[in-house]
C-alpha positions in Angstrom: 16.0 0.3 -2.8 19.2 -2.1 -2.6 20.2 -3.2 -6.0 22.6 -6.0 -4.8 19.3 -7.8 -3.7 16.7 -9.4 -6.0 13.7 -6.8 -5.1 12.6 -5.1 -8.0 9.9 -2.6 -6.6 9.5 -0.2 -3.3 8.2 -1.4 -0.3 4.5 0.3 -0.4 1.4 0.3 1.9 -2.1 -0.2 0.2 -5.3 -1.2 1.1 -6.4 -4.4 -1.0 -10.1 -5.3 -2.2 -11.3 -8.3 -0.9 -11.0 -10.9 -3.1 -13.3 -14.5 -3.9 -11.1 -16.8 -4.5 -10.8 -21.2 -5.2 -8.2 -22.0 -2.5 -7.5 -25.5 -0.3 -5.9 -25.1 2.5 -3.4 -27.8 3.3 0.0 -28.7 5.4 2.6 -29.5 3.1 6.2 -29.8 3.4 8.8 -27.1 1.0 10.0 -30.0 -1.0 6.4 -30.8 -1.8 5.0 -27.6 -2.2 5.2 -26.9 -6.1 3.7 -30.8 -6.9 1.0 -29.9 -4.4 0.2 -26.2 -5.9 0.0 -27.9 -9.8 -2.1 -30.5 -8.1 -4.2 -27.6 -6.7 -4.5 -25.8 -10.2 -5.5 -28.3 -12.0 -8.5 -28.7 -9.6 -8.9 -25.1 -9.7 -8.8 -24.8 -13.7 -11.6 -28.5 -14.0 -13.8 -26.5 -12.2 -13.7 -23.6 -14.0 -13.9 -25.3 -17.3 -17.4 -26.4 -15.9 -18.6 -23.1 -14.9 -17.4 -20.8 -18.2 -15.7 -18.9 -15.3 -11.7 -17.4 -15.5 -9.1 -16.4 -13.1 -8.8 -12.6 -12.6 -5.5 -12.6 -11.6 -2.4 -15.3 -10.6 -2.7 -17.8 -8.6 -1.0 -17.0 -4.5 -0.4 -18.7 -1.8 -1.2 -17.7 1.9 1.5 -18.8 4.4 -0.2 -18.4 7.5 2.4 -17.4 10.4 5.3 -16.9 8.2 6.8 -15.6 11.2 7.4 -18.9 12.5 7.7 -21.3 9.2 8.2 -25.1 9.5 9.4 -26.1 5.9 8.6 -29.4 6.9 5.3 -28.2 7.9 3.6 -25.4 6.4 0.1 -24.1 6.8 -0.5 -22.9 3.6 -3.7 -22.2 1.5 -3.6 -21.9 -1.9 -5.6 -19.5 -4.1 -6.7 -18.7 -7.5 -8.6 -16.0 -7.3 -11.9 -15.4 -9.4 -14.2 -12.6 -10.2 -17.1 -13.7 -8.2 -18.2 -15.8 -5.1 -18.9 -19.3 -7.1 -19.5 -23.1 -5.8 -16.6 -25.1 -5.0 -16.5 -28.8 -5.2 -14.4 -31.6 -3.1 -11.2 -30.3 -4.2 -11.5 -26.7 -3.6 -13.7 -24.5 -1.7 -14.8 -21.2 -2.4 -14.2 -18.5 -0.1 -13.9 -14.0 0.0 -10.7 -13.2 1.8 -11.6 -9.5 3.1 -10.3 -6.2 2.2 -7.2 -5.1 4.1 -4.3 -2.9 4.7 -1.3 -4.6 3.3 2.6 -3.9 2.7 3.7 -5.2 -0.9 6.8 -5.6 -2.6 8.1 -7.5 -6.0 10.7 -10.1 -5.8 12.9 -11.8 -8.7 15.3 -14.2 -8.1 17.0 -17.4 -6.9 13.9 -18.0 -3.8 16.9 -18.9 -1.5 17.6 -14.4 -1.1 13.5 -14.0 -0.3 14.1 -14.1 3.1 16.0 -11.4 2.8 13.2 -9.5 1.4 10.7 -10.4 4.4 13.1 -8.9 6.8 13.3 -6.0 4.9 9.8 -5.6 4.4 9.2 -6.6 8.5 11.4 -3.6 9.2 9.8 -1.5 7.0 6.4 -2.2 9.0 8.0 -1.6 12.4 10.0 1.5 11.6 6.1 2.9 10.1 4.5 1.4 13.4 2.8 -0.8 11.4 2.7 -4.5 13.5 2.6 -7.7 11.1 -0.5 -9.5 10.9 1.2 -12.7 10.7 0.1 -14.3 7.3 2.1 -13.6 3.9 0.4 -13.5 0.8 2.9 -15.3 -2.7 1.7 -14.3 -5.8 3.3 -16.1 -8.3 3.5 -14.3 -12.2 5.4 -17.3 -13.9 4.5 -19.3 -16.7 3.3 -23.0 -14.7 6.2 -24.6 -16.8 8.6 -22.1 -14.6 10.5 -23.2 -11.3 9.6 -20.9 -8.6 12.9 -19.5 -9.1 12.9 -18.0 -12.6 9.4 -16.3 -11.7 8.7 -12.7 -10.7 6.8 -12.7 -6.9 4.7 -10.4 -5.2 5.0 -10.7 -1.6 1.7 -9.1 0.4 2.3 -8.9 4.3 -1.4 -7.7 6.1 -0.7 -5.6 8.7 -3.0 -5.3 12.1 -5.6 -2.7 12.1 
């Protein structure tokens, strides 16, 4: 592990559960990204207030082809993930993302170095001869009065079967 860089675990395969989860997906540009993901959670948290139901876990994002990000453009789908397959209503659907075989790692830090991280963890994959799937998986353990910035992130890169 470098210790000049702001990654605070290993780089580990692991095969995750598949996971039922509240999540819109959207195109939103970077600038608008954190307005758009507290929109999204309050959505998430009104319906859940209906149902008696909780989150299991934090809240993530899916970038989908994070191997070719537009900032001005991203196809992202955000997630809060629950414990059971539940009705969703006009502002979020309800969904299972499937099990698969991942690559994580934990990042803390100024979100400007988490590129750095993705390259490292992209190498990782290739030097194992695992190939990228091509979605990324943020999982964000901040409290929702946090910037992205001061916030500890999983990063969750699938890999191809």
């Amino acid at each position: 592990m470098n210790n000049t860089m702001p990654q605070v675990s290993d780089i580990r395969l692991m095969v995750r559960a598949e996971q039922p989860v509240l999540s819109t997906r959207t195109k939103v540009s970077y600038k608008d990204l954190e307005w758009t993901f507290a929109r999204k959670r309050q959505d998430a948290l009104a319906l859940l207030r209906k149902t008696g139901e909780y989150m299991t876990d934090v809240p993530f994002i899916i970038y989908y082809d994070y191997l070719n990000m537009d900032i001005y453009d991203l196809d992202v789908e955000i997630c809060f993930p629950v414990s059971c397959l539940m009705e969703g209503d006009e502002n979020v659907r309800s969904r299972v993302i499937p099990q698969s075989k991942v690559v994580h790692c934990l990042f803390k830090g100024d979100y400007e170095e988490i590129n750095y991280l993705y390259g490292e963890m992209t190498f990782w994959m290739m030097q194992k001869g695992y190939e990228p799937e091509g979605t990324a998986y943020e999982f964000y353990y901040r409290r929702k009065e946090e910037p992205f910035d001061d916030g500890l992130t999983k990063i969750v890169l699938p890999v191809k079967s």
